[in-house]
Structures are given as C-alpha cells and as structure tokens.
C-alpha positions in Angstrom: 109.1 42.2 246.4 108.5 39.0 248.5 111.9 36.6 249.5 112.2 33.4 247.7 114.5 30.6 248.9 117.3 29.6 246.1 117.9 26.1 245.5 120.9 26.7 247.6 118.6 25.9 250.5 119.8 23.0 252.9 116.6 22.5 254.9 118.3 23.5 258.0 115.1 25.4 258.7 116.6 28.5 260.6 114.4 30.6 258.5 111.0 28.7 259.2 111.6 30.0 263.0 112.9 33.5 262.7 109.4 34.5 260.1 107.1 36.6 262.6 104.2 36.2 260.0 104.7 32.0 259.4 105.1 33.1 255.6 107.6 29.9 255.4 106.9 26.4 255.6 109.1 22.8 254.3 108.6 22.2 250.8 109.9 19.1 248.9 113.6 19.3 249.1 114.0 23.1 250.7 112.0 25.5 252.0 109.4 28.0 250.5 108.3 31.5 251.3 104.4 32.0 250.6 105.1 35.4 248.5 101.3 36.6 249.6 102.0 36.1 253.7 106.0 37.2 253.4 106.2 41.0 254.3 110.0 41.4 253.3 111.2 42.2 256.7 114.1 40.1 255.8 114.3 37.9 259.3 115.0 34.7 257.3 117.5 36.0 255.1 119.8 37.6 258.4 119.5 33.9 260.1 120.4 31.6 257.2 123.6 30.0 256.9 123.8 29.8 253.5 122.5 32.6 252.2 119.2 31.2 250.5 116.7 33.5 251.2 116.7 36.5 248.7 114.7 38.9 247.3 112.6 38.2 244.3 
C-alpha cells in the first residue's frame, strides 16, 4: 500500500529529496505522495521529522 503524508506534515520537505522514484512533490499546505509512482520503499517516512509519511 502506497505512503500518504498526514496533515501532520510541516513542509519541511526532507521527504521530497530522500524519494528515489520523485513519487512526492509540494501540495497546498504539505506535501503529497503520487500513490501510482510511490513504491513503498519507505525512504520518506525514515527521514521525516515528524513522522508524516505513513502507510495507507
């Protein structure tokens, strides 16, 4: 199941950098996660301060 960034997100944009497949881009007020490009490795979710990245 593809990650999804909770509303917990502070746009710090850690996650955007760490995606090796570009899956996540800036959205209006936090980031997203294209569920068709993401391939779950879980990169965003180990670099994120905050915890927002989970799995759907």
């Amino acid at each position: 199941m593809a990650y999804v960034i909770s509303d917990e997100c502070i746009s710090c944009g850690a996650c955007a950098g760490e995606c090796p497949v570009e899956a996540i881009s800036e959205g209006d007020g936090k980031y997203v996660i294209n569920a068709d490009l993401c391939t779950e490795c879980g990169s965003c979710a180990s670099v994120c301060p905050v915890g927002a990245p989970t799995q759907g």
